[in-house]
DRENKOLTOR-684850 format. One record per residue (C-alpha): x, y, z; residue number from 1. Coordinates in steps of 0.001 Angstrom, whole numbers. Layout:
BEGIN
+---------+---------+---------+-----+
!       u !       v !       w ! num !
+---------+---------+---------+-----+
!       X !       Y !       Z ! NUM !
...
+---------+---------+---------+-----+
This chain:
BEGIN
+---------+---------+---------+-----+
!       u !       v !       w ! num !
+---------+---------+---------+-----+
!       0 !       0 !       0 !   1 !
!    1035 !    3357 !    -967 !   2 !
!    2438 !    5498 !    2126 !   3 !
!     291 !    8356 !    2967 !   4 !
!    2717 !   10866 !    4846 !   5 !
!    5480 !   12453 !    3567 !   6 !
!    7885 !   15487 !    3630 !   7 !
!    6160 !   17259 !     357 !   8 !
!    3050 !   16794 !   -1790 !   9 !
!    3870 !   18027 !   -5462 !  10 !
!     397 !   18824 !   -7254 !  11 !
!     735 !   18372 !  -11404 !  12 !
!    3540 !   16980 !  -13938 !  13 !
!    4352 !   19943 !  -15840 !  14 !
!    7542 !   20960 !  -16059 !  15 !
!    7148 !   23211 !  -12948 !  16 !
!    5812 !   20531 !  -10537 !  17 !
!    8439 !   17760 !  -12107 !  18 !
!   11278 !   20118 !  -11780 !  19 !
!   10660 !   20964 !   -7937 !  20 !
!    9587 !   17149 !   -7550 !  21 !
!   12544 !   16098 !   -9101 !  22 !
!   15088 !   18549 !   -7112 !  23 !
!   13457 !   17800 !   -3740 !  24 !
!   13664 !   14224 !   -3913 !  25 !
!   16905 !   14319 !   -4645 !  26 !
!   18110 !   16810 !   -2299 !  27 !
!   16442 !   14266 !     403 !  28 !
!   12959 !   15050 !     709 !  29 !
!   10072 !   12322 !     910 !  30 !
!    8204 !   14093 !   -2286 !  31 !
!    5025 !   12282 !   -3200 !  32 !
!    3857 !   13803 !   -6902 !  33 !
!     657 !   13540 !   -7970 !  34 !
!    -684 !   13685 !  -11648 !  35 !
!   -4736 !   13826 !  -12467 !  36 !
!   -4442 !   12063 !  -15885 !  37 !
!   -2280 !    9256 !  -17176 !  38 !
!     -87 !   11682 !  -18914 !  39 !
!    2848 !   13094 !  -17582 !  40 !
!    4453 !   16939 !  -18683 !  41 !
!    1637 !   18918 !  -18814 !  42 !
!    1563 !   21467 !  -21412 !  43 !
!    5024 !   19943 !  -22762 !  44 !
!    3764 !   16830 !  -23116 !  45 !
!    4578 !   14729 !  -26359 !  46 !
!    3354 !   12184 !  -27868 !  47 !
!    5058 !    8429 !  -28601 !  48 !
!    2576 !    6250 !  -30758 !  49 !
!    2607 !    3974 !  -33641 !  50 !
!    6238 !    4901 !  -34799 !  51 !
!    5904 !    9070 !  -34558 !  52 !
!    7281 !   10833 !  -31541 !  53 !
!    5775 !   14593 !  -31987 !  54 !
!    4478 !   17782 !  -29098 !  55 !
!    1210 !   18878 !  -29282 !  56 !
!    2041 !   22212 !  -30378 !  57 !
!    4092 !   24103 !  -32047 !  58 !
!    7061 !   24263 !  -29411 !  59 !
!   10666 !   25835 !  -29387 !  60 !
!   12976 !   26089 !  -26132 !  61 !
!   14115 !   29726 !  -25168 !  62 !
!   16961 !   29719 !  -24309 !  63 !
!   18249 !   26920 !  -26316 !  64 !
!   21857 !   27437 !  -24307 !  65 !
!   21556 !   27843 !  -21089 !  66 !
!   17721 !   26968 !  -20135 !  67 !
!   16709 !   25852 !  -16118 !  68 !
!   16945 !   22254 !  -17441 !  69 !
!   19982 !   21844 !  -17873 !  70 !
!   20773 !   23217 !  -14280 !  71 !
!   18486 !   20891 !  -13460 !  72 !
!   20010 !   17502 !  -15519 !  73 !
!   23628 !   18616 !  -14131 !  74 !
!   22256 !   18668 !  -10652 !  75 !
!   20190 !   15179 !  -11527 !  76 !
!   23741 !   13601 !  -12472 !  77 !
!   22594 !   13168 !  -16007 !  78 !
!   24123 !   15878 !  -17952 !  79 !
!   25133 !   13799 !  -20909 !  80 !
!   21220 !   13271 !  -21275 !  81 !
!   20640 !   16933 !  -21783 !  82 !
!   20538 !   16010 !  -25604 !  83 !
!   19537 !   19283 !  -27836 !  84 !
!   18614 !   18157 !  -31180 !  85 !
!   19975 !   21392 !  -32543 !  86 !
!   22698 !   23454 !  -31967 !  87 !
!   23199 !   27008 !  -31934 !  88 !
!   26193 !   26755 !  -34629 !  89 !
!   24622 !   24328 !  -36885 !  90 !
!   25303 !   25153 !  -40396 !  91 !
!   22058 !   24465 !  -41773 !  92 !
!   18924 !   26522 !  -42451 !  93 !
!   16791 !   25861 !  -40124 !  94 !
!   14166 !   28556 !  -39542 !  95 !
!   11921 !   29637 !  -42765 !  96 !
!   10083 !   33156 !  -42258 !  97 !
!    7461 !   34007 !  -44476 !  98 !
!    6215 !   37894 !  -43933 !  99 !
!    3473 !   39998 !  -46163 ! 100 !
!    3704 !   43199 !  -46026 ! 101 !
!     945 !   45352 !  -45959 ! 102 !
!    1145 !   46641 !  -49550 ! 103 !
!    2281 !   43376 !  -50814 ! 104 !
!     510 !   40697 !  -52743 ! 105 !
!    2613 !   37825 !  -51730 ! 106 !
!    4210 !   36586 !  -48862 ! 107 !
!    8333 !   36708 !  -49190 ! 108 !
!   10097 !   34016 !  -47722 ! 109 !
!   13369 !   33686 !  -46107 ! 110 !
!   15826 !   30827 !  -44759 ! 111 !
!   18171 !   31053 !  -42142 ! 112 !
!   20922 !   29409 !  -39568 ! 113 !
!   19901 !   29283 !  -36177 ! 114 !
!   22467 !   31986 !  -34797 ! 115 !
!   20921 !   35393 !  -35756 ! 116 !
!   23610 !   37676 !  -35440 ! 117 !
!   23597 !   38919 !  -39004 ! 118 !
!   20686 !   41051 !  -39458 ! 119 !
!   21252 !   40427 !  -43485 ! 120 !
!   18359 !   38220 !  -43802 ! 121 !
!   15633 !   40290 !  -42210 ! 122 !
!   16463 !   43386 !  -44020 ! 123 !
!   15788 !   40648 !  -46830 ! 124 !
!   12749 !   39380 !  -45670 ! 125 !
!   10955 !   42656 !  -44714 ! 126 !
!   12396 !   44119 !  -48182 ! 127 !
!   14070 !   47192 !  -46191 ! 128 !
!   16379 !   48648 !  -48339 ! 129 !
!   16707 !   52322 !  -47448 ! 130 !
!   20401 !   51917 !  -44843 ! 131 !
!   19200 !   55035 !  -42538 ! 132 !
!   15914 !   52433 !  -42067 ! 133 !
!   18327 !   49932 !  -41267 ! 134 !
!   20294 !   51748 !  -39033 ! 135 !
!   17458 !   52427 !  -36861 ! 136 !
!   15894 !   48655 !  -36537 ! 137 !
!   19763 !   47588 !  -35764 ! 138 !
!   20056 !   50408 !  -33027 ! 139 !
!   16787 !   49419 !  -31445 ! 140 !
!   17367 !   46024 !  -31970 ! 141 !
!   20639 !   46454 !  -30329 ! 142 !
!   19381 !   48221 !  -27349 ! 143 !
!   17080 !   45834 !  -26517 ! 144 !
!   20235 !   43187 !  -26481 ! 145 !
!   22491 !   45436 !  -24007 ! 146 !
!   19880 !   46263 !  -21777 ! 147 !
!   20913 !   45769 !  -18022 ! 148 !
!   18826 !   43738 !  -15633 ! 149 !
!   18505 !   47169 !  -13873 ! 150 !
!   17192 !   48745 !  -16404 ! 151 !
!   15143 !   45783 !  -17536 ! 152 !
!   13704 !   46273 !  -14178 ! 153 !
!   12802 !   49969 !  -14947 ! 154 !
!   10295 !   49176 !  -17770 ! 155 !
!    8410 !   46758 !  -15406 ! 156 !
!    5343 !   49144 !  -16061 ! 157 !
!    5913 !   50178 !  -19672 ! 158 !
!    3886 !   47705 !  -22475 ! 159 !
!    5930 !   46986 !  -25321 ! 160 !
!    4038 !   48931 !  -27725 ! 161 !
!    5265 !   51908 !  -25649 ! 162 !
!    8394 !   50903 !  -25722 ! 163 !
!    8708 !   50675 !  -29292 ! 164 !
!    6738 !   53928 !  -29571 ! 165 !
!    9116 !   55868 !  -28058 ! 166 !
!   12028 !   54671 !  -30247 ! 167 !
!    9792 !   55575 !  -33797 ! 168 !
!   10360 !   52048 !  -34709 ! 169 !
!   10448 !   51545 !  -38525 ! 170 !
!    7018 !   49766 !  -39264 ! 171 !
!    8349 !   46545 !  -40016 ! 172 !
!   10265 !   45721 !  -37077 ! 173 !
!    7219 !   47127 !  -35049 ! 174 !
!    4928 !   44232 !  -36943 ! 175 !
!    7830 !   41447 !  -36004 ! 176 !
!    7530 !   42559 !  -32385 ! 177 !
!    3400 !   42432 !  -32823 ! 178 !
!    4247 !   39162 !  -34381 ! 179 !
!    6273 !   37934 !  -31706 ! 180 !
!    4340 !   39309 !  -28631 ! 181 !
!    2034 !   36520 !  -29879 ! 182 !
!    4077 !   33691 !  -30613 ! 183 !
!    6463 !   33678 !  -27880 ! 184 !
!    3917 !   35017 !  -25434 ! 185 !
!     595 !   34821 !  -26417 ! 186 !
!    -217 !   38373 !  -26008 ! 187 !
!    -596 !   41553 !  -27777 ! 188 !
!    1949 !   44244 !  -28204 ! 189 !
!     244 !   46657 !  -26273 ! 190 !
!    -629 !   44512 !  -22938 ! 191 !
!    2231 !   42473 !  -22949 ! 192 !
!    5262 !   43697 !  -20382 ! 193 !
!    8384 !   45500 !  -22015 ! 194 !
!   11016 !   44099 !  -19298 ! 195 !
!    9679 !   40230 !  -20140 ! 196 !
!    9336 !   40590 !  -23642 ! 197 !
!   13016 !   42174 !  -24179 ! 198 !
!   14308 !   39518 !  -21683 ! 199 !
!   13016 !   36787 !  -23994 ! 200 !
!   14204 !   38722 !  -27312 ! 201 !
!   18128 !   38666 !  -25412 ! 202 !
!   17723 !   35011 !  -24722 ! 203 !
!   16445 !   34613 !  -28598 ! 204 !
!   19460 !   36470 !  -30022 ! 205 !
!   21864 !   35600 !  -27432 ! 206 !
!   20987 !   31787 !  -26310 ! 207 !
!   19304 !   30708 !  -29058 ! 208 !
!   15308 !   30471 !  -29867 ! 209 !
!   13515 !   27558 !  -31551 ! 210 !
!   15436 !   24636 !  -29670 ! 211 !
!   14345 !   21253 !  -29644 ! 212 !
!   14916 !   17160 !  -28683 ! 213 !
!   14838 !   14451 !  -30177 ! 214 !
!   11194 !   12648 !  -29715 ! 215 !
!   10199 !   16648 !  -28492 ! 216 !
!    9618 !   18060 !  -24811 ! 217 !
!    8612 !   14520 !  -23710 ! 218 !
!   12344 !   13806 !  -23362 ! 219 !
!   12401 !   16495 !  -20219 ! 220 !
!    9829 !   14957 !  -18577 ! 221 !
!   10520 !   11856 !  -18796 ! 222 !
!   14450 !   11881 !  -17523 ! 223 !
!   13152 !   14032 !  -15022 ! 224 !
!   10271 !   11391 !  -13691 ! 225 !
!   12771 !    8526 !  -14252 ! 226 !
!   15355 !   10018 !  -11875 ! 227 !
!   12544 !   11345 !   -9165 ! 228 !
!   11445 !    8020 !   -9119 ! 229 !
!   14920 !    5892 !   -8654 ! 230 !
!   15671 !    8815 !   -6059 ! 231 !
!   12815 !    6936 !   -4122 ! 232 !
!   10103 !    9821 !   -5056 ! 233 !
!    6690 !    8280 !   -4999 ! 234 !
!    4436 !    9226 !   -8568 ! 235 !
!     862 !    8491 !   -8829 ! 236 !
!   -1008 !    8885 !  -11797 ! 237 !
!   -4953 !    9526 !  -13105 ! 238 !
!   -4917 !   10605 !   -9388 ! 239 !
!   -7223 !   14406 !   -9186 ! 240 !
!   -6631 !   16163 !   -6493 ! 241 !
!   -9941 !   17425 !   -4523 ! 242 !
!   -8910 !   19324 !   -1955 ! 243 !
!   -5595 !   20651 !    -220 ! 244 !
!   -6149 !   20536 !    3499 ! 245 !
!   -5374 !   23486 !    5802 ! 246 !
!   -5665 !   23621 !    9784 ! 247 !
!   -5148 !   26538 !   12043 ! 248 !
!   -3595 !   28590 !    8357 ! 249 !
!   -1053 !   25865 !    7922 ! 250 !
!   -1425 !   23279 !    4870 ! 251 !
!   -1308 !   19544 !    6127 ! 252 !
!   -2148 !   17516 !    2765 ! 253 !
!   -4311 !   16830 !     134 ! 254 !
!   -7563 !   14660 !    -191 ! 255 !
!   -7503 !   12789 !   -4039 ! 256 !
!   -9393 !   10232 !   -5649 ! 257 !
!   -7876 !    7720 !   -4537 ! 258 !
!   -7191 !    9054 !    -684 ! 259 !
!   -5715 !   11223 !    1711 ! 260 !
!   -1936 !   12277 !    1837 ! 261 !
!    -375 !   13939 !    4436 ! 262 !
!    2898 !   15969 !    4549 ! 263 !
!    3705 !   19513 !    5918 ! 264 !
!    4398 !   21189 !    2686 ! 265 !
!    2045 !   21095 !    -679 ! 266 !
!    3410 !   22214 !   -3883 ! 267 !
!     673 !   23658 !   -6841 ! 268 !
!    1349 !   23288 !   -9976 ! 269 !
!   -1915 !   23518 !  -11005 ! 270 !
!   -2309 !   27319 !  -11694 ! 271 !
!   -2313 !   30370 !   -9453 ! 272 !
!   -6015 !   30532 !   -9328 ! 273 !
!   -7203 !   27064 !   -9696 ! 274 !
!   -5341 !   26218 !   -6072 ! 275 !
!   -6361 !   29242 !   -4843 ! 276 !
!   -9998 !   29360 !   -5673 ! 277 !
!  -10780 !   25874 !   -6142 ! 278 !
!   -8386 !   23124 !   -4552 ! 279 !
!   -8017 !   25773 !   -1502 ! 280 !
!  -10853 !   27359 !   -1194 ! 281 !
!  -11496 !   31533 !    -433 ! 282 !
!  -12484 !   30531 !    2753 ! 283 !
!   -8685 !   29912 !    4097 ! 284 !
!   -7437 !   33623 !    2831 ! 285 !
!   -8477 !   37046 !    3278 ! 286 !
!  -10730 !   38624 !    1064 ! 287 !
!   -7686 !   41108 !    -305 ! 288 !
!   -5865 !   38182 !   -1614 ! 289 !
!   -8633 !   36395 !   -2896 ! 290 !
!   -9649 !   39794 !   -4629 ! 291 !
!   -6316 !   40015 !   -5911 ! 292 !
!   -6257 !   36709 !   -6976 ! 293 !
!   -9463 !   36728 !   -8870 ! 294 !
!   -8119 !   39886 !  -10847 ! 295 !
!   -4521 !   38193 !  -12344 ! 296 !
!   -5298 !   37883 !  -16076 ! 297 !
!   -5251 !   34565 !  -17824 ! 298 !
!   -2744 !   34465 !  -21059 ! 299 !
!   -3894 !   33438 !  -24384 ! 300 !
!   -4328 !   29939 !  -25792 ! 301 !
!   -2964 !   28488 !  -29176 ! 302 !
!   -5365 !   25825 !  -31587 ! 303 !
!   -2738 !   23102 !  -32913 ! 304 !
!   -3081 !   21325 !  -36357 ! 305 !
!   -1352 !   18831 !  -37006 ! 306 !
!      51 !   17672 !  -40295 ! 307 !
!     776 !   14000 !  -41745 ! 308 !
!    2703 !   13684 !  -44613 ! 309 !
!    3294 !   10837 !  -46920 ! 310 !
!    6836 !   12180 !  -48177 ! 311 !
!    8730 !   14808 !  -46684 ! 312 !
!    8199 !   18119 !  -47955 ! 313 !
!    9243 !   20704 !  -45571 ! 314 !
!   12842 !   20988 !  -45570 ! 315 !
!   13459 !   23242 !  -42600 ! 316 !
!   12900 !   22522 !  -38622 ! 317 !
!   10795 !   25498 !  -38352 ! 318 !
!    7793 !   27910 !  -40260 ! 319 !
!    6803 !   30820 !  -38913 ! 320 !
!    4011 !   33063 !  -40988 ! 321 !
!    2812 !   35909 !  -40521 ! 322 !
!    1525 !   39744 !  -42129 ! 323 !
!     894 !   43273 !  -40676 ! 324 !
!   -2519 !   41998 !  -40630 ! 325 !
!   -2649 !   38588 !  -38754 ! 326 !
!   -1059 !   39587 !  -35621 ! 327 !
!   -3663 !   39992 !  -32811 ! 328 !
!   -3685 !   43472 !  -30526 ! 329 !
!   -6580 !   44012 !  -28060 ! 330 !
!   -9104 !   45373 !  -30775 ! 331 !
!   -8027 !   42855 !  -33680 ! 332 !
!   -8335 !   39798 !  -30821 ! 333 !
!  -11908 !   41444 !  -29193 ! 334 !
!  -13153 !   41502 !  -32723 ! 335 !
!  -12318 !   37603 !  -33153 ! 336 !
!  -13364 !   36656 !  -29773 ! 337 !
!  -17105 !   37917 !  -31399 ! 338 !
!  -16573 !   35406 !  -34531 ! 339 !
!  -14750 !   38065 !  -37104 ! 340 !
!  -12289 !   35612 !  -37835 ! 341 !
!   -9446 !   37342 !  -39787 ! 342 !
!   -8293 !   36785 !  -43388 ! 343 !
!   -5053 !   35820 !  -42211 ! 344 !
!   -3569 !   33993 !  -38726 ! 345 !
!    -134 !   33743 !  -37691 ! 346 !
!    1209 !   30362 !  -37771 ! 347 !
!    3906 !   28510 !  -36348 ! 348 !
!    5090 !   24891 !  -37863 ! 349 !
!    7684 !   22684 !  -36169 ! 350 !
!    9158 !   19918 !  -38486 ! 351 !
!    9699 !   17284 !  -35809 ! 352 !
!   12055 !   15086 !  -38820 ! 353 !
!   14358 !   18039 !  -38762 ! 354 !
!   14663 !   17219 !  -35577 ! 355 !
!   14577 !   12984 !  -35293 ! 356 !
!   15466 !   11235 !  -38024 ! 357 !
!   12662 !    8907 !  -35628 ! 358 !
!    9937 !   10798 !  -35569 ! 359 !
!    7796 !    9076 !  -38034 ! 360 !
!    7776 !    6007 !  -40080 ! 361 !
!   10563 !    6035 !  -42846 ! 362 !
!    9713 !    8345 !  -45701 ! 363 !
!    7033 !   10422 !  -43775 ! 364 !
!    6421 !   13767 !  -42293 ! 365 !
!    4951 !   15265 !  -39217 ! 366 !
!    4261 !   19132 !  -38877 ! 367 !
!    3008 !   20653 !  -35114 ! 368 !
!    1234 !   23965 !  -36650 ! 369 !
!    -405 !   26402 !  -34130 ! 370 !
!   -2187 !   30207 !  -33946 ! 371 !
!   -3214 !   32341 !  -31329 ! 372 !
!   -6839 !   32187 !  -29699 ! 373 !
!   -8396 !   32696 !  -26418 ! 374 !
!   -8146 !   30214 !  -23455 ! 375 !
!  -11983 !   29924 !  -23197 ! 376 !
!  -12279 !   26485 !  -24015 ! 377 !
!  -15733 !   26423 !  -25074 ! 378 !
!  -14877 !   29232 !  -27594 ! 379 !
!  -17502 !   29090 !  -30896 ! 380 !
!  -14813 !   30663 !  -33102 ! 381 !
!  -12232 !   28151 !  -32184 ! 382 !
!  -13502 !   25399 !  -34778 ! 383 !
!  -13209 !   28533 !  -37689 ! 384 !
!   -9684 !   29228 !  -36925 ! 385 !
!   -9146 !   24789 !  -37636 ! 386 !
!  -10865 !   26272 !  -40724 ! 387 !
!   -8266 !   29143 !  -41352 ! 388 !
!   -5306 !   27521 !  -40736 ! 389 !
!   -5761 !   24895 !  -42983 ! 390 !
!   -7218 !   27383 !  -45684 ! 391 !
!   -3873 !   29484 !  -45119 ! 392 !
!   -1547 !   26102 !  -45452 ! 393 !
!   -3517 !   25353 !  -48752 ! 394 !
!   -3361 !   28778 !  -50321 ! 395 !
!     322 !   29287 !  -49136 ! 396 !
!    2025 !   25516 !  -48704 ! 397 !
!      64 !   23503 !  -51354 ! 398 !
!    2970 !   21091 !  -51333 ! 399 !
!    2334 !   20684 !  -47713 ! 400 !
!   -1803 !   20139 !  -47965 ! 401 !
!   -1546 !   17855 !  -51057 ! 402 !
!    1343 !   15170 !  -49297 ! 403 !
!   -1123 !   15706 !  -46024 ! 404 !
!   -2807 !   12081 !  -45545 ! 405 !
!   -4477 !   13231 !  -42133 ! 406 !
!   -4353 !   15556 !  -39437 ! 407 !
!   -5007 !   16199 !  -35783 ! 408 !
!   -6938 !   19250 !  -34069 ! 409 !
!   -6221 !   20138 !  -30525 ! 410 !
!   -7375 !   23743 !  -28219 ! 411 !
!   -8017 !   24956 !  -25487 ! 412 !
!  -10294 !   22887 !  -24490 ! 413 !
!   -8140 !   19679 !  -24541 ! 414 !
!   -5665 !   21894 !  -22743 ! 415 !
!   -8021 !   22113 !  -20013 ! 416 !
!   -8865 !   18416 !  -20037 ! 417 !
!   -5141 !   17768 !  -19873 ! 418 !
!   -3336 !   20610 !  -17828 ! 419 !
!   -5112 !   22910 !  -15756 ! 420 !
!   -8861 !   23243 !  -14552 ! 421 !
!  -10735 !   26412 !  -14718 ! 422 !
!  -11315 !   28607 !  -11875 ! 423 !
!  -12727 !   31709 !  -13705 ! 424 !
!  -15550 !   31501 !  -16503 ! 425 !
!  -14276 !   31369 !  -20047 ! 426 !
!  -10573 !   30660 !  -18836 ! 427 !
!   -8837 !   27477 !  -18283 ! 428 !
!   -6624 !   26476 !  -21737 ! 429 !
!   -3775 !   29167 !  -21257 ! 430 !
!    -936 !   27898 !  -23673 ! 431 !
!    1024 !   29027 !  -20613 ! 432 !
!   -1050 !   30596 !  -17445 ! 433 !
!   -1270 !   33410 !  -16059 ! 434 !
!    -755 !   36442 !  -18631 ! 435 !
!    3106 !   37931 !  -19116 ! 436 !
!    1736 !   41470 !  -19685 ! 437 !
!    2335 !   44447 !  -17102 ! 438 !
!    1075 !   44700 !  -13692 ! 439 !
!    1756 !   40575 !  -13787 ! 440 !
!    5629 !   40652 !  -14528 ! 441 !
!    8957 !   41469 !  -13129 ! 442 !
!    8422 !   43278 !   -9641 ! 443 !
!    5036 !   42693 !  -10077 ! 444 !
!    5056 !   39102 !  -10783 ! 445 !
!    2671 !   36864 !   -8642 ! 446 !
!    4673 !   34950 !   -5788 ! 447 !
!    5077 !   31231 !   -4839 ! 448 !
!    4636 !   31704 !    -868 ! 449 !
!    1085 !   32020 !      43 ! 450 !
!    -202 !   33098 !    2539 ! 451 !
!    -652 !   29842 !    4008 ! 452 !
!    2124 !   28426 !    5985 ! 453 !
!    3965 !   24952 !    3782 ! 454 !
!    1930 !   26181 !     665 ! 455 !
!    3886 !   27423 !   -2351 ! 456 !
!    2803 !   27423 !   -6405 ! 457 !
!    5146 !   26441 !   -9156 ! 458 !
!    5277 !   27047 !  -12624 ! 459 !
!    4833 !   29761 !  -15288 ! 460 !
!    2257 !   31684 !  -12783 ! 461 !
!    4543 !   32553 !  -10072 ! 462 !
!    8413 !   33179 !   -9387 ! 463 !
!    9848 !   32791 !  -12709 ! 464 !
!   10615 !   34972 !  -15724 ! 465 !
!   11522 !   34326 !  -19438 ! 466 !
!    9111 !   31699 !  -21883 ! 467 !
!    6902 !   29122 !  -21506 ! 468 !
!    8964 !   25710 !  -20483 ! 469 !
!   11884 !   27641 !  -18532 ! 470 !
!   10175 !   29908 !  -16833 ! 471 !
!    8077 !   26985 !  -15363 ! 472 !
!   11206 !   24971 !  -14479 ! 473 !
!   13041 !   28135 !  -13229 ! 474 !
!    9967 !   28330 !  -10830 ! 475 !
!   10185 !   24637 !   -9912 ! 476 !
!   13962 !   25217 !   -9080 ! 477 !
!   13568 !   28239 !   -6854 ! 478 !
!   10048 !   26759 !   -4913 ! 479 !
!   12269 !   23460 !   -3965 ! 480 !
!   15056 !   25570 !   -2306 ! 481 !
!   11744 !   27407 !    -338 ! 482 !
!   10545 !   24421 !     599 ! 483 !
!   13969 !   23072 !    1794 ! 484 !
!   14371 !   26416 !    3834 ! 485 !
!   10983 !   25989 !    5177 ! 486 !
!   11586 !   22679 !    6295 ! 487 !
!   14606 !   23323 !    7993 ! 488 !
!   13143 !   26237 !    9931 ! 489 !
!   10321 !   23888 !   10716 ! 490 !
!   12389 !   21138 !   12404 ! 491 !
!   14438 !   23917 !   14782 ! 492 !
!   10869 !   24299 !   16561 ! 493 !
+---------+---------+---------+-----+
């Protein structure tokens, strides 16, 4: 029989909860980790089936060189597992942008090495030829590189759009940046936080953007689990937590499914506001915490296609598409919320065979394609951007859409049903939680402690900075050196 007590209750798989799992069990703490379905990453969770090895969406590790996992491998004792399918030197091209400017016709497209420190190809791509034009994207460009920590700090309350607005950024690089606001955030220019957003453009250019492994973002989680598990960490699966359990303000365990579990500290990784509100309760807090909690903004969500091909067409690891038009602000993502879908979506496309030579069946193809949308999962005009996207990869990639033998639709929705429950009405399938847009980031970013003694949250929601998957496992790293603290200070009394 399964113990019930231990030192640490870890709540959810994803790459926050496995990371402080991982790190507390092996820096000696009796960790018990619990996961609701019988899949194990969260949102980086990949699939393994019938000979293809592919993510759900369309995902790329930022930084490439230098991310919280492999902190986290060296630490595990398995460094030589930290296997990058892709290097920042590698002389290939392996990123294909297509852009449409507003008074062009067509799309222009442009390949390119990984490293990004010649600017050649964008002046290319965005047909820039005027050198005064160019002179100006570099210097902004270049600003945004060099910019201190302190003075990262400094733009804490500035959006990005004002940012930019203050520099009179040439129009083209301003539409990248819209254009990248959603795709490495999911959030419009003019919410999302400057200080974040240039923090993630540094690790792009500096570290590398767009990184991958072989058999995708599964191979974290799964080295991860493996060692947390011969450590002597304790994992049960298809296990939903109910309730976390809280006497005199102190957390004491968690009632699931299948039973009670007891230990002194509990670890969320389920979202800010679903532990909160729902596995917690508003009862246990004060009603100026709850307030504040209810008023964090949910990110975006991104709608996945994906793509199987009977012969390999696309010859680079990665697509991204986009035009001044299919970016999303606040007014152009309000008017698709209420069904004006637009002519046009951005669209990222991961070619998992760039990646692993394994990833499907000899002489085939897989392509993880994904847009922008909101995280309501019971959205109406979620189904019409399936529509788009494939409308978009016929009128631009026919090659693509006539090798295409099948494909695979996955939103917010299943993101809900796989990650995450919702707490607030027409939230719940964030691509990555809470949103990275000012008032939520830098000094203002949401905290792990609680106000409850033992009860910290993990993840992209609280503690961390930078994108997506490191972010959550730079979380997971700093919560399991709280928890150790807080353990320690426990046992002197």
């Amino acid at each position: 029989m399964t113990d019930t007590n231990y030192d640490a209750i870890v709540i959810g798989s994803g790459p926050g909860g496995t990371s402080a799992a991982t790190l507390l069990q092996k820096r000696g703490v009796k960790t018990l980790l619990l996961e609701k379905g019988n899949f194990l990453g969260g949102k980086m969770y990949s699939v393994e089936k019938d000979g293809y090895a592919y993510d759900l969406f369309p995902h790329g590790q930022v930084p490439m060189v230098g991310s919280q996992f492999e902190t986290i491998f060296a630490e595990l004792g398995v460094a030589d597992e930290f296997e990058r399918a892709l290097e920042i030197e590698d002389p290939r091209e392996v990123i294909t942008l297509a852009y449409r400017r507003k008074d062009w016709k067509e799309y222009r497209k442009v390949s390119q090495t990984q490293a990004m420190a010649d600017p050649t190809p964008f002046f290319k791509l965005f047909g820039m030829e005027d050198e005064a034009e160019q002179a100006k994207m570099l210097g902004i460009m270049t600003e945004m590189i060099e910019m201190t920590p302190e003075n990262l700090s400094k733009v804490d309350d500035v959006t990005m759009k004002e940012w930019l607005d203050e520099r009179d950024t040439p129009s083209e690089l301003y539409n990248y940046m819209g254009f990248q606001a959603n795709g490495s955030l999911a959030e419009p220019l003019d919410l999302v936080c400057a200080s974040e957003m240039i923090l993630i453009m540094q690790q792009i250019f500096l570290q590398g953007g767009g990184g991958q492994y072989k058999g995708g973002f599964g191979l974290l989680t799964n080295v991860m689990v493996r060692e947390f598990e011969k450590n002597g960490g304790t994992l049960i699966k298809n296990n939903k937590v109910e309730k976390i359990l809280v006497e005199n303000s102190t957390v004491t365990g968690v009632v699931t499914e299948k039973g009670t579990f007891h230990a002194p500290v509990v670890v969320s990784a389920a979202g800010l506001q679903p532990t909160i509100l729902n596995l917690v309760g508003e009862e246990n807090f004060d009603k100026g915490y709850v307030d504040y909690i209810k008023g964090l903004v949910p990110g975006w969500a991104f709608t996945s296609v994906r793509y199987f091909l009977n012969k390999p067409v696309m010859e680079t690891g990665m697509y991204v598409m986009y035009s001044d038009d299919s970016w999303l602000d606040v007014a152009r993502y309000e008017k698709m919320k209420k069904g004006e879908i637009p002519e046009e979506v951005i669209l990222y496309m991961v070619n998992h065979n760039f990646y692993d030579e394994n990833a499907t069946p000899p002489g085939e193809q897989v392509l993880v394609s994904g847009t922008i949308c909101t995280a309501n999962p019971d959205a109406e005009e979620i189904a019409a951007l399936y529509e788009r996207m494939d409308q978009q990869m016929r009128d631009t990639f026919p090659e693509i859409w006539d090798a295409c033998v099948r494909r695979e639709y996955t939103g917010p929705k299943e993101i809900r049903d796989l990650t995450r429950d919702s707490a607030l009405p027409k939230v719940g399938g964030e691509c990555v939680g809470l949103a990275q847009i000012v008032g939520q980031c830098g000094k203002h970013k949401p905290k792990s402690e609680t106000p409850l003694r033992g009860l910290y949250i993990s993840g992209a929601d609280a503690g961390g900075e930078g994108m997506g998957t490191h972010q959550s496992a730079l979380s997971g790293t700093r919560v399991a050196r709280m928890v150790q603290l807080y353990l320690k200070k426990q046992a002197k009394f």
